[in-house]
C-alpha positions in Angstrom: 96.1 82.4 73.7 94.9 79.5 75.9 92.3 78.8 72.4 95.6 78.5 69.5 97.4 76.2 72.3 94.1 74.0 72.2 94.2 73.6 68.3 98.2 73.6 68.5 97.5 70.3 70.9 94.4 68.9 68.9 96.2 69.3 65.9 99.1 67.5 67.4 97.0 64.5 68.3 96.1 64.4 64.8 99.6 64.5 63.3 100.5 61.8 65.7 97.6 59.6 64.1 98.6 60.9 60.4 101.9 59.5 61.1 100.8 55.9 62.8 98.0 55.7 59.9 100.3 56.8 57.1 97.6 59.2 56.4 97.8 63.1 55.5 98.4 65.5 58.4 95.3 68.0 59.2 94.7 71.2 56.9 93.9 74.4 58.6 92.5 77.5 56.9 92.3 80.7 58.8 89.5 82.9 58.2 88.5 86.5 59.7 87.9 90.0 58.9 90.7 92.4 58.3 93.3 92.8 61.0 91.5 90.7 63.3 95.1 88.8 64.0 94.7 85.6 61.3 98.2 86.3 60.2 99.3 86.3 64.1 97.2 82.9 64.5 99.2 81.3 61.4 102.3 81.9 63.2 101.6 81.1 66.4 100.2 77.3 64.8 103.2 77.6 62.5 105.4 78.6 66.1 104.1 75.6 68.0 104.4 73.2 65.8 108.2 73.6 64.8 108.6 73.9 68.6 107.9 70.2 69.1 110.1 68.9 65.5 107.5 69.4 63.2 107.4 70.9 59.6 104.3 72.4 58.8 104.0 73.8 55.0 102.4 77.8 55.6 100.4 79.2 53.0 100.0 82.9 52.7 97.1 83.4 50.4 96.7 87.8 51.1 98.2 89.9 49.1 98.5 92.5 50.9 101.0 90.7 53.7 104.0 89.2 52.4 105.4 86.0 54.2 109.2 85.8 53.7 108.8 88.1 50.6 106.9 91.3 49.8 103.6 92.2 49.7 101.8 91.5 46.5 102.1 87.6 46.6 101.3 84.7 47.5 103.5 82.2 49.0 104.1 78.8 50.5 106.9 77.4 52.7 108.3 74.6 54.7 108.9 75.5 58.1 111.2 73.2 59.5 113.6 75.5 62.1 112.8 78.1 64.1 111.6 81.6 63.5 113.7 84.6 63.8 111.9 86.6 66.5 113.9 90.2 65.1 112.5 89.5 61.5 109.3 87.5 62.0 108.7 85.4 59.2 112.4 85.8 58.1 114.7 87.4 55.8 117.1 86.7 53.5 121.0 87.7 55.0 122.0 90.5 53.2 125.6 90.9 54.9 126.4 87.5 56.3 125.2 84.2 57.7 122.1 84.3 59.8 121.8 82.8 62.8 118.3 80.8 61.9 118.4 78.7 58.7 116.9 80.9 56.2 113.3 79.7 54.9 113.2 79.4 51.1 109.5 80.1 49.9 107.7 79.3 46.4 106.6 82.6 45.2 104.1 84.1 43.2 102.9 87.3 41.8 99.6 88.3 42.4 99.1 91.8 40.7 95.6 92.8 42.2 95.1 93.8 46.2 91.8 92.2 46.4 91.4 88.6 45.8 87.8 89.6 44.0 89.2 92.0 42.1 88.5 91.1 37.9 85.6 88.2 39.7 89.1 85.6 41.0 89.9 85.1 37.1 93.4 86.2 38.0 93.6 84.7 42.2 92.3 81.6 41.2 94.4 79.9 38.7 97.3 81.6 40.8 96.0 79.1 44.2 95.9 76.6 42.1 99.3 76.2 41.1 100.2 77.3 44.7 97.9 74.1 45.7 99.2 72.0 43.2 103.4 72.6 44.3 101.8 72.0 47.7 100.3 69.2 47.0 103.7 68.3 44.9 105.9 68.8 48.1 103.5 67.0 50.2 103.6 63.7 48.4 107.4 63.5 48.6 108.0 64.9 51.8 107.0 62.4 54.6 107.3 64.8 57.5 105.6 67.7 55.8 102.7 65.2 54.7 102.5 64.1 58.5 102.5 67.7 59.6 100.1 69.4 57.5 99.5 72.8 56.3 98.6 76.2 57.7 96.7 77.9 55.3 96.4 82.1 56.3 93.4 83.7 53.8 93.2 87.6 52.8 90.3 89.3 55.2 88.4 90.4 52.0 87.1 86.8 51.7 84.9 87.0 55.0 83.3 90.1 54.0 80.2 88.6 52.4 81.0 89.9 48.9 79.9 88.5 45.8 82.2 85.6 45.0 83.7 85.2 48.1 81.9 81.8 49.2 83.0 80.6 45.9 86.7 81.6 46.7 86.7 80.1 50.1 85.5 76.7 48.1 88.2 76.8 45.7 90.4 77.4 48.1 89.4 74.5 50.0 88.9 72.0 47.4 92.4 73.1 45.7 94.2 72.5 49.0 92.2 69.4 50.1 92.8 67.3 46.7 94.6 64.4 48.9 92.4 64.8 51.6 88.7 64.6 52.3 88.2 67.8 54.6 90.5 70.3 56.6 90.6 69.8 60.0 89.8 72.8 61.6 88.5 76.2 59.8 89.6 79.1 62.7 87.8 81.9 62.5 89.6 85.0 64.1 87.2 87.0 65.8 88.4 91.0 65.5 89.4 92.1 69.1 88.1 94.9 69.5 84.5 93.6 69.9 
């Protein structure tokens, strides 16, 4: 824990200077084998950062975990409020108002549990459109711009597979367009050894 409150507070330090430069806010991508917790680091980053008034814009790029929708695609949201600890990423109130805002995410279909699957011909143009309403939101949204983005990657990209280096750099290069470089790359480490 002591290691995401270290990038929570580095990151920090360079959304302050996004914001006195006029400058983007830092990009992070989250890499790691399956279940090795790069899902929990997302929303612990994502956590932290609305805890001190900040609106981060999370990226879900894994099929196989939805964020605020279900499993099979990918997604991107502002977070400006709080997370509801009972639903996680958060829900849509089926019966009534909710006590935390609820989160409205862009949404799109990804048919294919593997990212790799038909060599990215179907992933690919799918991130970039993600990137691109990103990058869309970013530009005319001061605070998200200052903040940054959080960008959580499927586990089937840091398997060495064929194609998967080549992902990562799309990914990167999609989501980096107004920036040179993403801050930080975290690579979750599996816990179990």
């Amino acid at each position: 824990m002591v290691e995401y409150a270290n990038v929570h507070f580095a990151l920090e330090t360079m959304r302050q200077e996004a914001k006195a430069t006029g400058k983007d806010g830092p990009r992070v991508l989250i890499l790691g084998p399956e279940n090795a917790g790069k899902t929990s680091v997302a929303k612990i980053l994502t956590a932290y950062a609305t805890k001190v008034e900040r609106q981060p814009i999370v990226v879900n790029l894994d099929p196989t975990e939805g964020m605020l929708s279900v499993p099979g695609t990918l997604t991107a949201t502002a977070f400006r409020t709080m997370m509801d600890v009972e639903e996680g990423w958060g829900s849509s109130p089926m019966s009534g108002p909710s006590a935390v805002p609820v989160k409205l995410p862009l949404v799109y279909f990804y048919p294919m549990q593997n990212p790799l699957e038909a060599e990215g011909s179907v992933y690919r143009p799918i991130v970039s459109r993600l990137a691109l309403s990103v990058m869309g939101r970013m530009a005319e949204d001061e605070e998200a711009r200052e903040t940054g983005i959080i960008v959580d990657t499927p586990g089937a990209l840091s398997q060495g597979k064929p194609g998967s280096l080549e992902m990562i750099n799309h990914i990167v290069t999609e989501f980096s367009s107004m920036s040179p470089r993403f801050a930080y790359c975290v690579r979750c480490a599996c816990a179990d050894g």
